[in-house]
C-alpha positions as CSV (number, residue, x, y, z in Angstrom):
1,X,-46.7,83.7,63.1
2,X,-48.1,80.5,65.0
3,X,-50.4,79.7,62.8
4,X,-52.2,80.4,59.4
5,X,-55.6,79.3,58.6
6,X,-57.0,78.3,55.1
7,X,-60.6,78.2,54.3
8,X,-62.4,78.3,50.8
9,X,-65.5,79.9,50.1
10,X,-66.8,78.4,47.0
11,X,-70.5,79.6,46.9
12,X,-70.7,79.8,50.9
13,X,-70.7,83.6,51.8
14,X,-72.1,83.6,55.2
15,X,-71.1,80.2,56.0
16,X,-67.4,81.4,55.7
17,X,-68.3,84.9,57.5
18,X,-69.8,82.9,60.3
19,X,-66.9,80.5,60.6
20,X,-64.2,83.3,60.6
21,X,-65.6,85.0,63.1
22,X,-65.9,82.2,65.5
23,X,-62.3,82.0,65.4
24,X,-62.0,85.7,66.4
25,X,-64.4,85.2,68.8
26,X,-62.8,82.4,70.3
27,X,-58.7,82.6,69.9
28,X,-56.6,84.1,72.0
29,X,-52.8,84.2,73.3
30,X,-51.5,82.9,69.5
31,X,-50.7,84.8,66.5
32,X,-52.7,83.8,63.7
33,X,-53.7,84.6,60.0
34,X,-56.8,83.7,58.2
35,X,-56.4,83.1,54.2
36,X,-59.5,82.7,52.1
37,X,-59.1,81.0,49.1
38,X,-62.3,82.4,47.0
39,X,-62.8,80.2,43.6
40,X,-66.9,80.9,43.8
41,X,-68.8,80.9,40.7
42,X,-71.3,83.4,42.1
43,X,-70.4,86.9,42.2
44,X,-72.7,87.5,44.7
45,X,-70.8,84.9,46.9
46,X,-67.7,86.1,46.8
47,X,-66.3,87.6,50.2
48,X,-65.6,90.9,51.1
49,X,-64.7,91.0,54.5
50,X,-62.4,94.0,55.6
51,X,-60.0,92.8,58.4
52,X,-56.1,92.9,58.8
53,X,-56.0,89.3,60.2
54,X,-58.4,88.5,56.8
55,X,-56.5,87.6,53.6
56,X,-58.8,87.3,50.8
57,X,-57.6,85.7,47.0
58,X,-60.3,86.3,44.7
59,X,-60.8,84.8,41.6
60,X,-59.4,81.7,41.2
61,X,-60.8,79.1,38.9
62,X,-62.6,76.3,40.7
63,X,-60.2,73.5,40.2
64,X,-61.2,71.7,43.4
65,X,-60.9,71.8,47.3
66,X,-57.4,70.7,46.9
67,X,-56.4,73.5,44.4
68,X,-57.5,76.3,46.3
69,X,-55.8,75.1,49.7
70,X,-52.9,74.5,48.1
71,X,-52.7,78.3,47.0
72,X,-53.6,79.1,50.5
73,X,-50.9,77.4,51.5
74,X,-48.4,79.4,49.5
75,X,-48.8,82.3,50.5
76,X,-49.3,81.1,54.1
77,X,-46.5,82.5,56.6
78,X,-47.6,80.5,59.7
79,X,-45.4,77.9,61.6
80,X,-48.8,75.4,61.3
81,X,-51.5,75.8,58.7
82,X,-55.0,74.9,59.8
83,X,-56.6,73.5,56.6
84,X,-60.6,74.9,58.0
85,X,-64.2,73.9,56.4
86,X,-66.1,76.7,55.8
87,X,-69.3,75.7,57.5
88,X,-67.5,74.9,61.0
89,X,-68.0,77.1,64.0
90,X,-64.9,76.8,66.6
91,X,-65.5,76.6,70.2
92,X,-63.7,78.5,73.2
93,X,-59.7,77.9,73.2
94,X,-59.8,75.0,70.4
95,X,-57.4,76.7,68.3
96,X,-54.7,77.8,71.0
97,X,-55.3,74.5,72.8
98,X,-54.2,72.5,69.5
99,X,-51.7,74.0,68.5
100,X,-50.1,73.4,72.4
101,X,-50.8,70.0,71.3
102,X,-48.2,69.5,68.6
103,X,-45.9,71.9,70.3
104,X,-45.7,69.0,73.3
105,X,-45.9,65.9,70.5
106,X,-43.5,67.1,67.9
107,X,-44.0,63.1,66.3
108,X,-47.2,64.3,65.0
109,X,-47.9,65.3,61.5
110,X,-51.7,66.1,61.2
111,X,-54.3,67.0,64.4
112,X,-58.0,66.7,64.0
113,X,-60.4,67.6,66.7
114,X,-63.8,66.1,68.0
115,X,-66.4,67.2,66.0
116,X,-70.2,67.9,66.7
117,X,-72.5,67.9,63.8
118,X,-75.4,70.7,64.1
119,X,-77.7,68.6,66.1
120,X,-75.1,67.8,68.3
121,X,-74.8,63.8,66.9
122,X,-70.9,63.1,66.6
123,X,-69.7,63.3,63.4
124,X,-67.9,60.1,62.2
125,X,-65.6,61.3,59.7
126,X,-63.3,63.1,62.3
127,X,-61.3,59.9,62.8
128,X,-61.2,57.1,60.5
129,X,-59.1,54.5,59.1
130,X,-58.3,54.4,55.8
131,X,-61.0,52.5,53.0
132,X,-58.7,49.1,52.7
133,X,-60.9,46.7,50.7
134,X,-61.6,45.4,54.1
135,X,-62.5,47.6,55.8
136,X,-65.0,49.3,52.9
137,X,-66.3,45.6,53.3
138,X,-67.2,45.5,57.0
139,X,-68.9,49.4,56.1
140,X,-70.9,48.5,53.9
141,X,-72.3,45.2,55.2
142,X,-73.1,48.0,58.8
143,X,-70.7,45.1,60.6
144,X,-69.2,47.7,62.4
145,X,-73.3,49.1,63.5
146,X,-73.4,45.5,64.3
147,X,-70.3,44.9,66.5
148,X,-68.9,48.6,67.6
149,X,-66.6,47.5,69.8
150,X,-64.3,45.1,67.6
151,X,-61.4,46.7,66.3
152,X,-61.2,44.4,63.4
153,X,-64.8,45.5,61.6
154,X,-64.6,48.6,62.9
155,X,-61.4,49.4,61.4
156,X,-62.7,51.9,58.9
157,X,-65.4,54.3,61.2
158,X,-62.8,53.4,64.7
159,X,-66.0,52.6,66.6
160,X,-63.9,50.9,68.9
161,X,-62.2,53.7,70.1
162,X,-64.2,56.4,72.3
163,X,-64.8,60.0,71.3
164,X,-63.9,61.0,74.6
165,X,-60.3,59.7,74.0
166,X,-57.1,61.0,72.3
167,X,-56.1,58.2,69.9
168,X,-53.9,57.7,66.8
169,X,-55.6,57.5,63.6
170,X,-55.4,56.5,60.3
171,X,-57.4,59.7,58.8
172,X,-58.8,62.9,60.3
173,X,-61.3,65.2,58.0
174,X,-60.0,67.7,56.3
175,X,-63.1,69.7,57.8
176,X,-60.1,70.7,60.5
177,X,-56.7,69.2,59.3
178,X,-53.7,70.7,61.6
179,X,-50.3,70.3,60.3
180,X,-46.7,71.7,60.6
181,X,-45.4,73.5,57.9
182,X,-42.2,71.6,58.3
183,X,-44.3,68.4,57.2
184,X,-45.9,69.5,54.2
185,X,-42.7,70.9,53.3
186,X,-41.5,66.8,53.0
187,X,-44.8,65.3,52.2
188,X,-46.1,67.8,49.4
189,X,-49.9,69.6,49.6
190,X,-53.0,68.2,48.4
191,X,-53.1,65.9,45.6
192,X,-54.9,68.0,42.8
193,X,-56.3,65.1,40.6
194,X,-58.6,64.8,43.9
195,X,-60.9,66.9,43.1
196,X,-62.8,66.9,46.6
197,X,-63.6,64.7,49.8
198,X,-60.8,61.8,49.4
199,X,-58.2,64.5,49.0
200,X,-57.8,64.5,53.3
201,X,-57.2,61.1,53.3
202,X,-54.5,61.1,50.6
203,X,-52.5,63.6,52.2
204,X,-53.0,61.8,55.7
205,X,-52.1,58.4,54.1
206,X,-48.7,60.4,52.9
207,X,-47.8,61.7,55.9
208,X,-48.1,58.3,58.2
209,X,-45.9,56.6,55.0
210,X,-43.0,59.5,56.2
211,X,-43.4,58.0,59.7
212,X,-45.6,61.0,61.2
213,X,-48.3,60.3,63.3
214,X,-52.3,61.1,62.8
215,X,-54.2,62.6,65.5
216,X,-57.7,62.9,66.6
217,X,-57.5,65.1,69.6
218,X,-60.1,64.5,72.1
219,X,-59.6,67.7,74.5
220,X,-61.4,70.3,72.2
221,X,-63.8,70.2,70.0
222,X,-66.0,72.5,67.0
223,X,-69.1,72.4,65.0
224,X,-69.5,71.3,61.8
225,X,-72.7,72.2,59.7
226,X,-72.2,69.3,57.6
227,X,-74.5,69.2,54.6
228,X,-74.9,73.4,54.1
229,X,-72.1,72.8,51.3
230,X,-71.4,69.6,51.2
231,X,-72.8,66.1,49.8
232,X,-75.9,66.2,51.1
233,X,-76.6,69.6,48.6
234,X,-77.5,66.3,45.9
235,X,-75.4,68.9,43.7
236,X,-75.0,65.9,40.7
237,X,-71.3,67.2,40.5
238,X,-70.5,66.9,44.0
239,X,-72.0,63.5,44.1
240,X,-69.7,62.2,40.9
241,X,-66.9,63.9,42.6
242,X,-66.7,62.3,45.6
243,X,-67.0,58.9,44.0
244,X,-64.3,59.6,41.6
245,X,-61.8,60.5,44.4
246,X,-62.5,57.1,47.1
247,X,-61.9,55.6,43.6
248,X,-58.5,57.8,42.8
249,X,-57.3,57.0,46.1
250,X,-58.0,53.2,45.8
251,X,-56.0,53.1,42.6
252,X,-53.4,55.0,44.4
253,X,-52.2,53.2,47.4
254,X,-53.7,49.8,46.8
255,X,-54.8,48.7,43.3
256,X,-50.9,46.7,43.1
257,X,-51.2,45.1,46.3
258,X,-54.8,43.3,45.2
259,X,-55.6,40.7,42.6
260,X,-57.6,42.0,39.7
261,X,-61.1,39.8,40.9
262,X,-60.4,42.3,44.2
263,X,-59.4,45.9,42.3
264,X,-62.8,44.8,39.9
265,X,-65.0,44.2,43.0
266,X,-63.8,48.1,44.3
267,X,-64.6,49.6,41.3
268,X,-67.7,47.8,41.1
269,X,-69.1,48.6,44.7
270,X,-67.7,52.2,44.1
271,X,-69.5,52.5,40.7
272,X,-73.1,50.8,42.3
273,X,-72.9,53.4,45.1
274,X,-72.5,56.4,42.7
275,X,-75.7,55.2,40.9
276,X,-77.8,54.7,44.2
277,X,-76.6,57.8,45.7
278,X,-78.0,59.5,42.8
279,X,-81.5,58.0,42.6
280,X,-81.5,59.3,46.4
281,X,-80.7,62.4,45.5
282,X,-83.5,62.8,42.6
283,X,-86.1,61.1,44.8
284,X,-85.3,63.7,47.7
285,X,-86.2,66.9,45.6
């Protein structure tokens, strides 16, 4: 089996319906296996599609994106596992096309693709470098809106390199996160106290620290309906979530290489950005 693919449905029915069967309708000329790791909370979300190439495991408790990949993943028989968003529609030959990519670059240890967001706008968080004090500095003062082209304030949203272009990365979204099996095998899956959205960059961060390279693969490209089940739901969980895990992965990887006047400032800007994305949130509805 070339390749397995993991997607969770977590409350996304049709979403995960409509991205499955864009890969049918788009892969050809590898073997491949789709596993759908079901930990919805709604019954009446649960999926119940009827398909050899379909694996469905149902029931599981919703312990995070993480969690339910990494189940995926064991019981996945492919020689790459395609960690897939639910709400992502694949275009003609993307799938065969990357995995011929790390066939031909065996150095590599994760592929991400271009990615298009509904309305066509690229979407950002297909290649980025990892959130370095720095770097979450230049983002949040827009220095990188400011000066797109330098590498150094751009070193978080890689605005300097073009979208066109095949480039090494720091980080690719784990919307589309391509890696050997052989790889996880040394680097370990997800990292479960992540609940959701800083989990891909963990596992990226891991696997450049074994000397594997991070891909974003300019070549082929998919869809992602970012927002149908993500963030943008201003779901009060999701929101606390995703703060809790930039902060996780800050204390991970780079609370003992700062002073505590820099760990404190982190925190704080993490912490500030929590509240305000909240009172968005309440004054959207």
């Amino acid at each position: 089996m070339d390749l397995s693919i993991v997607i969770v449905n977590h409350n996304t029915k049709k979403l995960t319906e409509q991205t499955i069967q864009s890969v049918f309708d788009t892969t050809k000329n590898i073997s491949y296996e789709v596993i759908v790791a079901d930990n919805s909370t709604d019954p009446s979300q649960v999926l119940d599609m009827k398909d050899d190439r379909v694996k469905i495991l149902k029931n599981l408790e919703n312990k995070g994106f993480g969690n339910a990949c990494n189940i995926g993943t064991k019981v996945a028989i492919g020689k790459y596992i395609l960690y897939l968003n639910s709400d992502t529609i694949m275009k003609s030959h993307t799938l065969e096309l990357s995995v011929k990519y790390m066939e031909e670059h065996i150095e590599v240890g994760c592929l991400g693709i271009k990615t298009f967001l509904a309305d066509g706008t690229f979407d950002h968080g297909c290649k980025r470098g990892f959130p370095t004090p720095f770097n979450s500095l230049c983002y949040v003062l827009r220095l990188d809106k400011l000066f797109p082209n330098n590498k150094k304030f751009g070193g978080y949203t890689l605005s300097y390199l073009p979208i066109e272009e095949t480039n090494e990365v720091d980080s690719v979204s784990g919307a589309f996160m391509l890696i050997p099996r052989t790889v996880l095998n040394k680097v370990g899956l997800f990292d479960e106290s992540i609940f959701m959205y800083a989990e891909d960059i963990d596992l990226c961060y891991r696997i450049k620290q074994r000397g594997y390279k991070v891909v974003y693969y300019a070549d082929v490209s998919m869809t992602h309906l970012k927002g149908q089940s993500g963030l943008h739901t201003k779901n009060k969980l999701v929101i606390y979530h995703f703060h809790k895990g930039i902060k996780i992965f800050y204390d991970k990887y780079y609370k003992d290489k700062h002073n505590f006047f820099v760990t404190f400032l982190m925190h704080s800007a993490i912490n500030l950005r929590y509240v305000v994305t909240l009172l968005r949130s309440k004054l959207r509805r």
